[in-house]
ZASETI-620192 format. One record per residue (C-alpha): x, y, z. Coordinates in steps of 0.05 Angstrom, whole numbers, padded with zeros to 5 digits, always signed. Layout:
<pts>
XYZ...
</pts>
This chain:
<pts>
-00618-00100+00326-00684-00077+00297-00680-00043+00230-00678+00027+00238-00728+00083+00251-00722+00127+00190-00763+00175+00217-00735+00191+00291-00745+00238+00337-00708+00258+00403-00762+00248+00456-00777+00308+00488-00844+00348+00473-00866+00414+00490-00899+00412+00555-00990+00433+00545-01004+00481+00598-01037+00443+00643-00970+00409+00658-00936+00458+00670-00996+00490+00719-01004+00424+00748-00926+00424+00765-00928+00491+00787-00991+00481+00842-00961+00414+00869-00892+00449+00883-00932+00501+00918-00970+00449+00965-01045+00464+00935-01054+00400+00888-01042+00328+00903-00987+00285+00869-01048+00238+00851-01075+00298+00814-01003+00315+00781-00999+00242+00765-01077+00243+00723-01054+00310+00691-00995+00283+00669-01025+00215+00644-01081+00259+00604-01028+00300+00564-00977+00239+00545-01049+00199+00527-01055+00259+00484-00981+00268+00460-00979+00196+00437-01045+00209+00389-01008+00272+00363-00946+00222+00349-00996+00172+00319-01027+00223+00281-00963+00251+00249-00942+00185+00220-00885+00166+00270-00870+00102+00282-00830+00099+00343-00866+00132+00412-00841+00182+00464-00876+00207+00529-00849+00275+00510-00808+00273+00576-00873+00297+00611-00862+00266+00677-00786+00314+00678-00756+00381+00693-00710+00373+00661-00669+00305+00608-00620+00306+00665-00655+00321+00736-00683+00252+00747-00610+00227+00772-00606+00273+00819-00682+00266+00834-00668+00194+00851-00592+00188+00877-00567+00204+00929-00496+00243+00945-00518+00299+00897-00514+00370+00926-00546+00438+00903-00486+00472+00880-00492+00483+00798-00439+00512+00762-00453+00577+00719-00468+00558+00639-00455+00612+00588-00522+00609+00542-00513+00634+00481-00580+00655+00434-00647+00682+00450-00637+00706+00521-00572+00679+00526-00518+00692+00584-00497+00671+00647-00540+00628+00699-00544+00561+00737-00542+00496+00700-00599+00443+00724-00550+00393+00728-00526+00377+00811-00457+00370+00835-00437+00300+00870-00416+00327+00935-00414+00254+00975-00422+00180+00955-00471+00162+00908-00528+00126+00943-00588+00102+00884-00658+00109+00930-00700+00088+00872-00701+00092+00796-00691+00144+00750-00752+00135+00709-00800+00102+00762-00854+00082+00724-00850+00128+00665-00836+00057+00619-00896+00024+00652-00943+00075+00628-00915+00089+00557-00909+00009+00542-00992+00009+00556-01018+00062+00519-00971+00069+00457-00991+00053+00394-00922+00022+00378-00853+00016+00395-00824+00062+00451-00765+00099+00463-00745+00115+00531-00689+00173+00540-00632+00174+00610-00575+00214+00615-00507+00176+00590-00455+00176+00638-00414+00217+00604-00444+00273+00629-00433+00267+00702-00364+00268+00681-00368+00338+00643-00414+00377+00702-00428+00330+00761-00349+00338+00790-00327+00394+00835-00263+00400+00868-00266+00422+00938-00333+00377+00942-00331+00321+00898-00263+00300+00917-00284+00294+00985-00326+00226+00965-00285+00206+00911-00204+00195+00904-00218+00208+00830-00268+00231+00772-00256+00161+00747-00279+00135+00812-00333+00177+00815-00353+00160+00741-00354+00090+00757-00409+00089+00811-00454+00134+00752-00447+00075+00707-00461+00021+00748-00533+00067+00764-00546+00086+00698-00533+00016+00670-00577-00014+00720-00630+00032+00699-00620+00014+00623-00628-00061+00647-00700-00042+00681-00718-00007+00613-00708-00064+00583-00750-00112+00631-00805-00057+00619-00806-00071+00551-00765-00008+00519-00761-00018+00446-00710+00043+00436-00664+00063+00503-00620+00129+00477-00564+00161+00525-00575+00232+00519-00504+00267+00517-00494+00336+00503-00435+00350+00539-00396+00325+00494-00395+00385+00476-00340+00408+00513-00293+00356+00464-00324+00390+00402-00319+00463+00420-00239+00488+00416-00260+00544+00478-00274+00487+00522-00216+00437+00499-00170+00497+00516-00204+00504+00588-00203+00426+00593-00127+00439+00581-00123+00492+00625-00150+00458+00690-00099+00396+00670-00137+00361+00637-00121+00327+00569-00181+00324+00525-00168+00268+00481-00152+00227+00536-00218+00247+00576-00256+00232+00515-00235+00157+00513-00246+00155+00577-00325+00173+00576-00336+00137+00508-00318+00074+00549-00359+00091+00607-00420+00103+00561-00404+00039+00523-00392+00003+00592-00478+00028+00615-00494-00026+00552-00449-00067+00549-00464-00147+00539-00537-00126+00549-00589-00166+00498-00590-00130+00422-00632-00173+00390-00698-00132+00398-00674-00069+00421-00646-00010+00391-00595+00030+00436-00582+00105+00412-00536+00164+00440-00558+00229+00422-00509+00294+00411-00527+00364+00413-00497+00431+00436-00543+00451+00484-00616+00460+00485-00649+00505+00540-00705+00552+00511-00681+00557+00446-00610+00567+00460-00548+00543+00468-00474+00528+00498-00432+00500+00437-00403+00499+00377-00357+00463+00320-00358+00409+00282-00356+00335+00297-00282+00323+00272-00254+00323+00341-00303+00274+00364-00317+00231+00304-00259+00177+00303-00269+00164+00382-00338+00167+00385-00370+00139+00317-00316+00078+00321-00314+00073+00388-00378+00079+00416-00426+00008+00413-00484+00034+00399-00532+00030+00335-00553+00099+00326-00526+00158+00333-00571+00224+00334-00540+00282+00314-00551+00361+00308-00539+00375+00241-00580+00444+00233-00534+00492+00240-00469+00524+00204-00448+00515+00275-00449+00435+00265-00404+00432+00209-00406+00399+00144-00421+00318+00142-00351+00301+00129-00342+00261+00210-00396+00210+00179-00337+00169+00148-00316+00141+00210-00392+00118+00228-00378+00046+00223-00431-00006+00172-00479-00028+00204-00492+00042+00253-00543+00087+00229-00534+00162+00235-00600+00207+00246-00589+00268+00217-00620+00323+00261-00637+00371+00203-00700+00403+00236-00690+00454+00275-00735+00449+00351-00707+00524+00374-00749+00570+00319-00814+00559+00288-00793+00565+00211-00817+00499+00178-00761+00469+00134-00780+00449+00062-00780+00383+00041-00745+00396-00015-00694+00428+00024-00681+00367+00076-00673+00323+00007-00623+00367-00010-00588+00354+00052-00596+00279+00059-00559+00280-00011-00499+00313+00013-00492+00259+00068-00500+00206+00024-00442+00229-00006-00403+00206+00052-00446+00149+00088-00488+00114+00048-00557+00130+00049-00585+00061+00075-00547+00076+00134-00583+00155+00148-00648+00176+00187-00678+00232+00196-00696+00269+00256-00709+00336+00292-00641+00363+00317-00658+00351+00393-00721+00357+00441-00776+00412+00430-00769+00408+00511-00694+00393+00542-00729+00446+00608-00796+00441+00624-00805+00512+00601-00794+00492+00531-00768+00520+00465-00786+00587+00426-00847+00562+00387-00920+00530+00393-00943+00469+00400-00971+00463+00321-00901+00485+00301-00871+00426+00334-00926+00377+00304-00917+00413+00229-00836+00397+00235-00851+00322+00260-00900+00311+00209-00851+00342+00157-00794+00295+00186-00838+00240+00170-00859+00271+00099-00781+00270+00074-00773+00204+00097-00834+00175+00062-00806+00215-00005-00727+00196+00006-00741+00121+00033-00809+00107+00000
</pts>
């Protein structure tokens, strides 16, 4: 394993507007997908200066090529059907309405991969290391199973969660042939574990939460597993939801921690820590030597620029509990988990990346 990034970052940037025009005149038939394609090459050309500019030191496309962190599995396998369950947002705008996430409604088929060549491009033109971003497993678990549908391909959600690994592990092994530096499972549904309103409705539809929790720590551990460490650093990243600025959980890590920081095999863990709503840093006991955590102290859902002096502050009350050698520092997730983006400008999100890597330079020299 590489030594780690001190100053992180998620991966997903706010999307320019000629993106998000480009996007919205190929769906409508009047431009090309060559001409999506050179739109979206000139703004992650541009995205990776603004990352070079700001003093990062690890590279991201900002997800430019997505709808969404988690529609390119359905995008690319088949057996996924249009029939979203209802998410409760909570924040700016918050309420009821359709996840982006599909429902497996017959066997899962891969047609191609989930990235294509997202990797291919990013290796090329970066001025360093990338990071490439896929949806853990764990996920499809939480949102992906239906009964009335899914059961009709699969005995089981275990049997169902199988056939996601075995994708989303062979997709980790092409990362890796492309020359990923950084591969980090995104998982922010497991959320439902943390937050006690969802543990009771786990309960409620028989299901035992604990019990469900070992069993996606060991499918996400099972999409890495045995694969080569020497060279690459393997993340998971943990929110509570990120859709324009809002979002679905909250509570602290403590029913999590024990399963997932001890359980999980990976070398990073990225966590939202921004919040009252994250609780304190107590869960970073059980983060095992040799694991980094990256704090997620900056907040992508408001434009508010955090003082240095402030983030210190914070990165001395977790050193409290994990020693500091083994912290980072990052935003708390994507400026741009949708397409559509969070609730602030583009400079905002380069004046809290810059200031990420600011703290670092002052807290690690």
């Amino acid at each position: 394993m590489p030594p780690p990034f001190r100053a992180d970052q998620v991966g997903s940037l706010l999307r320019p507007a000629s993106v998000l025009i480009a996007r919205q005149d190929y769906a409508a038939g009047s431009l090309s997908r060559e001409a999506l394609r050179a739109a979206e090459d000139a703004a992650i050309l541009s995205a990776l200066e603004g990352q070079r500019r700001v003093g990062l030191e690890i590279f991201t496309d900002g997800e430019f090529r997505r709808q969404s962190w988690i529609t390119d599995m359905a995008d690319s396998v088949g057996g996924f059907v249009p029939q979203s369950r209802t998410v409760e947002w909570q924040g700016p705008g918050g309420g009821a309405e359709p996840s982006t996430s599909s429902v497996v409604g017959a066997r899962l088929e891969p047609r191609r991969r989930l990235t294509g060549q997202q990797a291919a491009f990013l290796k090329q033109h970066s001025p360093g290391p990338i990071k490439m971003t896929v949806p853990a497993p764990s996920n499809f678990w939480v949102v992906s199973w239906k009964v009335g549908v899914s059961d009709q391909a699969y005995a089981s959600r275990s049997a169902m969660l199988q056939d996601v690994v075995n994708i989303v592990r062979h997709e980790v092994v092409a990362l890796l042939d492309d020359g990923a530096d950084y591969v980090q499972l995104d998982a922010p549904f497991y959320g439902v574990f943390i937050d006690a309103r969802y543990r009771d409705g786990l309960r409620q539809s028989g299901v035992d939460p604990d019990a469900a929790l070992r069993e996606v720590v060991a499918a996400d551990n099972a999409a890495i597993a045995g694969l080569r460490r020497d060279d690459v650093t393997f993340g998971l990243h943990i929110c509570r939801g990120n859709s324009r600025s809002r979002w679905l959980y909250e509570g602290s890590y403590d029913q999590v921690a024990e399963a997932l920081f001890s359980g999980l095999d990976v070398d990073a863990f990225l966590l939202e820590y921004d919040s009252p709503r994250d609780g304190d840093f107590s869960p970073l006991r059980f983060v095992p030597r040799g694991k980094t955590a990256v704090l997620g102290l900056v907040n992508t859902k408001a434009p508010e620029l955090e003082s240095v002096d402030a983030l210190r502050r914070r990165l001395d009350e977790a050193a409290g509990v994990l020693p500091l050698e083994q912290l980072a520092l990052s935003p708390q997730c994507g400026f741009a988990s949708v397409a559509q983006g969070n609730l602030l400008s583009e400079d905002d999100q380069w004046r809290k990346l810059e200031r990420v890597v600011e703290t670092v330079h002052q807290v690690w020299g």
